[in-house]
C-alpha positions in Angstrom: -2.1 25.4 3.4 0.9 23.1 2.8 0.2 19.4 2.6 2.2 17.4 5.3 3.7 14.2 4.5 3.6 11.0 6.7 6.4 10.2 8.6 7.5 6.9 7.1 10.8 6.8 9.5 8.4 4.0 11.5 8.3 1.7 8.4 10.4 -1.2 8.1 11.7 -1.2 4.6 8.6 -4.1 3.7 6.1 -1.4 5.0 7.6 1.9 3.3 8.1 -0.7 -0.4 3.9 -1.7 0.4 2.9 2.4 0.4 4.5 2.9 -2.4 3.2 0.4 -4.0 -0.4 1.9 -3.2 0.9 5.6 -4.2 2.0 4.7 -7.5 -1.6 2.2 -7.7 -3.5 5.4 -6.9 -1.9 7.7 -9.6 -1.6 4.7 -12.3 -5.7 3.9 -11.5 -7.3 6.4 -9.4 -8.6 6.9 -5.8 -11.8 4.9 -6.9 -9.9 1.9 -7.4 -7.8 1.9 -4.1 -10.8 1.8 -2.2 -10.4 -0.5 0.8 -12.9 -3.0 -1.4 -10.2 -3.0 -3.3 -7.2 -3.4 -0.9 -7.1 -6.9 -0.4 -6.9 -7.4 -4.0 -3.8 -5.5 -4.2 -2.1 -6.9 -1.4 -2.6 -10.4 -3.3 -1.5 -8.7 -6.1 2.1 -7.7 -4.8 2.2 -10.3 -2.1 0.7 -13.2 -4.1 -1.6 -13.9 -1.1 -3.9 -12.0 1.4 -2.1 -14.4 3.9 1.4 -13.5 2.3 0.9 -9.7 2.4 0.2 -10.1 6.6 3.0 -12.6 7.1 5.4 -10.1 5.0 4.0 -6.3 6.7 3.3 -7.7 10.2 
C-alpha cells in the first residue's frame, strides 16, 4: 500500500510554510510532542503569538 500525500495546491504559501514547519517538528521531536496539547505552543513558537499564528493562517 503506497502512502498518499496531501494535496497542498489549496495552501497559500503562509499555510504550506506552517506544515512544514510541523513536518520537520515531528521528525526533529517525535509524534509525541506534536500532539494537539502541544500545537498551540508551536504556533507561538513560529508565529510569536497564538493570536499571530490565526491572524497569519486564516
Amino acid at each position: 500500500m503506497q502512502m498518499q500525500l496531501p494535496n497542498f495546491a489549496y495552501l497559500n504559501e503562509k499555510q504550506k510554510a506552517f506544515v512544514e514547519f510541523i513536518l520537520s517538528k515531528y521528525i526533529e521531536i517525535g509524534a509525541e510532542e506534536c500532539d494537539q496539547m502541544n500545537l498551540a505552543i508551536l504556533l507561538t513558537n513560529k508565529y510569536q503569538s497564538f493570536e499571530d499564528s490565526k491572524e497569519v493562517l486564516g
